[in-house]
Structure formats: C-alpha cells, structure tokens
C-alpha positions as CSV (number, residue, x, y, z in Angstrom):
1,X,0.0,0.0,0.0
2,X,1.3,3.1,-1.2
3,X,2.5,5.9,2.4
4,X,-0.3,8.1,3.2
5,X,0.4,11.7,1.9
6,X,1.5,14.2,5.0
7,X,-1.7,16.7,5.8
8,X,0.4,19.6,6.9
9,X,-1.4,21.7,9.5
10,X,0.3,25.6,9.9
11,X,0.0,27.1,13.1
12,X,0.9,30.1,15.3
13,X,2.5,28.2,18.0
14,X,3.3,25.2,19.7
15,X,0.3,24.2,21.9
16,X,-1.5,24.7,18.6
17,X,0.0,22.3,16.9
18,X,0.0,19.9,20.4
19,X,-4.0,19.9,20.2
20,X,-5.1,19.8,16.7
21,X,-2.8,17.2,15.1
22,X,-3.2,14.0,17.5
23,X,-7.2,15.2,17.6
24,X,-6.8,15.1,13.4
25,X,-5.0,12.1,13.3
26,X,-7.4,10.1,15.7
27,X,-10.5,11.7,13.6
28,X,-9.3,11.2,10.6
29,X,-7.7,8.4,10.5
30,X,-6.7,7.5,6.8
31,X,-4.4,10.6,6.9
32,X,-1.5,11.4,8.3
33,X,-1.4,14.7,10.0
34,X,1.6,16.7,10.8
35,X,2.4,20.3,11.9
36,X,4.8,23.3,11.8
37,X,4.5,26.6,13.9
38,X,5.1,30.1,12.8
39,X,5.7,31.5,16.6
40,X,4.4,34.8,14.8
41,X,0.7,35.9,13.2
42,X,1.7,35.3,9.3
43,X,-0.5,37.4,8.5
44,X,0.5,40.3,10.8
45,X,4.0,39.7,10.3
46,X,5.2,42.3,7.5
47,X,4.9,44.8,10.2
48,X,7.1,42.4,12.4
49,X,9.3,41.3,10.3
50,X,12.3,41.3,12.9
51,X,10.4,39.5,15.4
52,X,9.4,36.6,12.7
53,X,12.9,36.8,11.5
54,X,14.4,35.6,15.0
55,X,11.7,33.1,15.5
56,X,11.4,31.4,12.1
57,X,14.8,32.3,10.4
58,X,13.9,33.8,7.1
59,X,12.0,37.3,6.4
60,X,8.1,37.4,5.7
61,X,7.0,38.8,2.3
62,X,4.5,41.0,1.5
63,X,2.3,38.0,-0.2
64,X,1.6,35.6,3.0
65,X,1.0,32.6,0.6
66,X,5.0,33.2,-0.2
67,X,5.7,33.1,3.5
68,X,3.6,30.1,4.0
69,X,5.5,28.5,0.9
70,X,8.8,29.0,2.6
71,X,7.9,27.8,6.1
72,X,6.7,24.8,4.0
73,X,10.5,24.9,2.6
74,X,11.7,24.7,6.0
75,X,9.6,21.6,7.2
76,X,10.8,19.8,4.4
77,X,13.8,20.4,4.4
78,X,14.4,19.9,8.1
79,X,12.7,16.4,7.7
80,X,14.5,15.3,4.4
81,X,11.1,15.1,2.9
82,X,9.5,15.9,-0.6
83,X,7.1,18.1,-2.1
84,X,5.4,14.9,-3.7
85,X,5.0,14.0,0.0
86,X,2.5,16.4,0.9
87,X,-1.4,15.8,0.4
88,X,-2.7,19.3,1.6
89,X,-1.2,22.2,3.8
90,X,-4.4,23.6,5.9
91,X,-3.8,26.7,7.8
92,X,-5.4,27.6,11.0
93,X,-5.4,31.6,11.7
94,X,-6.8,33.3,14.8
95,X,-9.3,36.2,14.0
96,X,-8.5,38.5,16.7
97,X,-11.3,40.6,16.1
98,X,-9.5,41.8,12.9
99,X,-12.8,42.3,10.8
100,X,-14.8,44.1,13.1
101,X,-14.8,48.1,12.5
102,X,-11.5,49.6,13.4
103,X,-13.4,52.6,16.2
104,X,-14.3,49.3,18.0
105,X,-10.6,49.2,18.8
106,X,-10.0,52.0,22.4
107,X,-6.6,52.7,23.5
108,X,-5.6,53.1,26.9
109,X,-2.1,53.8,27.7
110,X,-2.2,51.5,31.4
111,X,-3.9,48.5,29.8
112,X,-2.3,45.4,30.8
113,X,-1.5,44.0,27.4
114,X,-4.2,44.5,24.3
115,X,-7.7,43.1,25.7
116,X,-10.9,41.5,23.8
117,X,-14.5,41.1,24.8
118,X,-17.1,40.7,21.8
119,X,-18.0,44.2,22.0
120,X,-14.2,46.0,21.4
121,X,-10.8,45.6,21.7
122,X,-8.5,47.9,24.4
123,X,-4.5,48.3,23.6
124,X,-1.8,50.3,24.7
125,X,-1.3,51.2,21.2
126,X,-3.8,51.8,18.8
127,X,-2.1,52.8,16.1
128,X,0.2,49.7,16.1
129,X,-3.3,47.5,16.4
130,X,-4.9,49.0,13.8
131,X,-2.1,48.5,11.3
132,X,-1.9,45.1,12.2
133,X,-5.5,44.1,11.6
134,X,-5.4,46.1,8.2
135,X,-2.8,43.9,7.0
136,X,-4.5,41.0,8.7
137,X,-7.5,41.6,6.7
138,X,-5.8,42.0,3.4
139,X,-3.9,38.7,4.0
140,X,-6.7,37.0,4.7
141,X,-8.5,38.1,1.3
142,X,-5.5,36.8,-0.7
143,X,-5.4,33.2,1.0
144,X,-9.1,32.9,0.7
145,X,-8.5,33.0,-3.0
146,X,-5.3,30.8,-3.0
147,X,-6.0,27.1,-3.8
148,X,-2.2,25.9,-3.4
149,X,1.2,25.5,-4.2
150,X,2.7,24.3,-7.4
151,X,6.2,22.7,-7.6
152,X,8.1,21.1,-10.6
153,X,8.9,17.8,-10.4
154,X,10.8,16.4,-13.4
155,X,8.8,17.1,-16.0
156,X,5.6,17.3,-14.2
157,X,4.2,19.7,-12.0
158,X,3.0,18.8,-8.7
159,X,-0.2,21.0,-7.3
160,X,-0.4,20.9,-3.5
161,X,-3.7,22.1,-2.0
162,X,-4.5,24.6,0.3
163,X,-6.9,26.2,2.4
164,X,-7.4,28.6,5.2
165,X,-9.1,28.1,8.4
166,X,-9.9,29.8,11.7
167,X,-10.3,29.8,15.4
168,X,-11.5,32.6,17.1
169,X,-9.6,34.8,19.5
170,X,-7.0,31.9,19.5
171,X,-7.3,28.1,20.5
172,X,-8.4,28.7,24.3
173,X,-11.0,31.1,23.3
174,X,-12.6,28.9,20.8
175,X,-11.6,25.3,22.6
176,X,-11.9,26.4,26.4
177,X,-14.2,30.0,26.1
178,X,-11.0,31.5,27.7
179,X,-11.1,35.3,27.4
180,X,-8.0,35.9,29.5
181,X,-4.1,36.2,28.4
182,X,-2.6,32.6,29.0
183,X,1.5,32.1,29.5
184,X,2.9,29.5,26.9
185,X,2.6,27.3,30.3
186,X,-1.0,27.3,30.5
187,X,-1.5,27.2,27.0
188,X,0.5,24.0,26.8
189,X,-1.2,22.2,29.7
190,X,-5.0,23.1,28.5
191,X,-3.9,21.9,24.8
192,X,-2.3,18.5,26.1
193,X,-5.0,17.7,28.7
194,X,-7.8,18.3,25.5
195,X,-5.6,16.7,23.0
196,X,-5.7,13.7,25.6
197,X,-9.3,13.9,26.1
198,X,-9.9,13.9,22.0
199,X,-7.3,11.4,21.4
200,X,-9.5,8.7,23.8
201,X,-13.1,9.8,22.6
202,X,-12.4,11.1,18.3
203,X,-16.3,11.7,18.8
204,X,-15.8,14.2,21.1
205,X,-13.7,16.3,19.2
206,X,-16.2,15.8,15.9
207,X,-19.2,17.3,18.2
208,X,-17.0,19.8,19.7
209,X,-16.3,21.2,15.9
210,X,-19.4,21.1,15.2
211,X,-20.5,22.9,18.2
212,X,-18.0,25.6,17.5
213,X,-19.1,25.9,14.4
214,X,-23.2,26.3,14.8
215,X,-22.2,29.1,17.8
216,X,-20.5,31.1,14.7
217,X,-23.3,31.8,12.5
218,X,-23.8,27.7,12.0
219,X,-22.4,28.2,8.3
220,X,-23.1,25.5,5.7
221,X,-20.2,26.2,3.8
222,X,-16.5,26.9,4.5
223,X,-17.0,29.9,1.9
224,X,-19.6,30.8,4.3
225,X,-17.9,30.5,7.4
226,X,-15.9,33.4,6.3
227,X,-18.3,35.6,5.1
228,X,-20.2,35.4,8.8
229,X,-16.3,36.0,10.6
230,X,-16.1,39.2,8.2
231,X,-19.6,40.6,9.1
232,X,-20.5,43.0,11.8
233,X,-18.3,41.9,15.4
234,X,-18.0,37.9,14.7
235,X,-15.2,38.2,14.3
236,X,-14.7,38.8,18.3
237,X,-16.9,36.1,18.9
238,X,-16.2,32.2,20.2
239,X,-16.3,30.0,17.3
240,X,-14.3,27.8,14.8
241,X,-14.9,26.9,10.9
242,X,-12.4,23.7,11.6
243,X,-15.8,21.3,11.0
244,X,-14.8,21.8,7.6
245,X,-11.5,20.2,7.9
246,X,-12.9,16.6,7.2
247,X,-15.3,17.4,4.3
248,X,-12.5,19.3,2.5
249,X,-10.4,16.1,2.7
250,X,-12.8,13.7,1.6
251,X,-13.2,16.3,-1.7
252,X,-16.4,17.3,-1.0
C-alpha cells in the first residue's frame, strides 16, 4: 500500500500544533497529519518582520502565501522530505477581532496588554493595532483565493492544496471559552490535557467542531464560514470553521 500523503497543518505556536494534530489524526484516520509553527501571526508579520525573522529564520513577504511556501520549505527540508509527499497544507489563523470596525478598537495607555470582549478591543497602542488588523485583513483576502502550491517535479508539475481556516480569539478562546491572556505554560497544559481527552473519545472532538461551528453563525459552507467571521463583530466572537477540515479532505 502506497504511504499516506503528509496533511500539513500551519500554526501560530506550539500548543497549537499539540491539540489539533493528534485530535486530526485520531478523527481522521486514513491521513496522516503533521504540523509546523510560525511562533508569529503570518498574517500580521510584515509589520514584524524582525520579530518573525528571530523566531522562524527567514524574512516574511508581502504575499503571505509566499511566506507560507517557505515555512513549508523549511519543514521539508528539516525532515528530508518531498514536495510529492505532501497531500494538503491547511492553515489555522486566529481572527482577533480583525474584521470588526477599526473605532471598536479604544486605546488606553495602562492596559495590561491588548484586551478583547465581543464588543471592542483595548490596547496600549492603537495605532500599532490597527495597522496590524489592516494587514491581517488583506492577508486574509489573498489566502481565501489561493487554492495551493505548485512545484516542478521532473517534468511534471505537482499541485499541492490549500486552504485557510480559523479559530476565534485563539485556540483557548474557541476550545476552552477563555477570554483571559494565557503564559505559553498554560496554554501548553489546556492543549495536552484536550488533546488527551480527544485522542481517547475522536467523537468528542467531531461534536466539539461542530459545536464551534453552529455558535458562529452555523455556516453550511467553508466559503460561508468566512463571510459570517467578516460581518458586523463575529469576528470577536467564540467559534471555529475547523468542521470543515474533514469534508475538505474527503473532496467534497
């Protein structure tokens, strides 16, 4: 029997990647699911470009789908594999609030770090936050309409699929209705302890996606999971489009 192609899942960080790719794999499991982190928003990193730099090794481009490709590069590369490896790469994005209207976002000078509830967002800097969700936005419009990477091989060309997903705030919003700031500690434990529980009971995680996924608009579509998250201030809300992970796969 021929090796199961590698379903590449891009994330922000490592509890990320700690959750969703043993939940995949037991859900899914006639695919073999793997992950690499950013440590850095992809889409906000332009306008953090020395930050990504020292966490990922290479500069972002103005085109995130270019930056994506070159992570991909780098995961590769690192484990001697092959383009012709790869089945999909799926990323997973956090919305941060970034499509609701920008006077939603209030800055105040003593907030302890930039703070969401799903009425507005307070920073310390509003000029920095609002640059960042305007680039955010326009990233997200250019990966919505990318359908994947294309790479020679011999004299063939090899078309790898792709498609963009989200999570609300960030994982322990959408997984855990968190609405505080979690330490990489925290975020670690909750994404092992619910990667344990998803891992024993596959089900679980299925009704939890789905869940996420009715409480955000209950979509029929992926296209239309995105055009709630764009509307009015969903995109501050709990929810997830990742139920779509599974029919994407299976082509349909």
């Amino acid at each position: 029997m021929a090796k199961r192609k590698i379903v590449l899942l891009v994330v922000e960080g490592t509890s990320d990647a700690n959750l969703l790719v043993p939940a995949f794999s037991a859900l899914i499991e006639h695919r073999r699911f793997q992950g690499q982190e950013f440590h850095c928003d992809v889409l906000t990193a332009p306008n953090h470009s020395g930050e990504f730099y020292r966490s990922n090794g290479f500069y972002p481009a103005d085109n995130p789908s270019q930056t994506v490709r070159e992570l991909v590069e780098h995961y590769l590369k690192d484990r001697d594999y092959t383009w012709s490896q790869l089945g999909h790469v799926l990323q997973i994005c956090d919305l941060d609030g970034a499509f609701t209207p920008d006077d939603c976002v209030v800055e105040n000078p003593a907030a302890g770090g930039t703070q969401y509830s799903t009425t507005g967002i307070i920073t310390r800097n509003r000029t920095a936050l609002v640059a960042d969700r305007t680039i955010k936005r326009n990233g997200v419009n250019t990966l919505l309409k990318f359908s994947g990477f294309k790479k020679k091989s011999g004299r063939s060309t090899l078309m790898i699929p792709y498609r963009l997903f989200y999570v609300s705030r960030n994982l322990e919003h959408a997984f855990l209705g968190r609405i505080d700031n979690l330490d990489a500690r925290h975020k670690q434990s909750g994404a092992i302890k619910l990667a344990n529980r998803f891992t024993k009971d596959p089900s679980l995680f299925a009704t939890t996606l789905q869940s996420l996924r009715r409480i955000h608009g209950n979509p029929e579509t992926w296209e239309e999971s995105w055009r709630y998250a764009m509307q009015d201030l969903h995109s501050l809300e709990r929810g997830s489009n990742l139920a779509f992970v599974e029919p994407y796969l299976a082509g349909e």
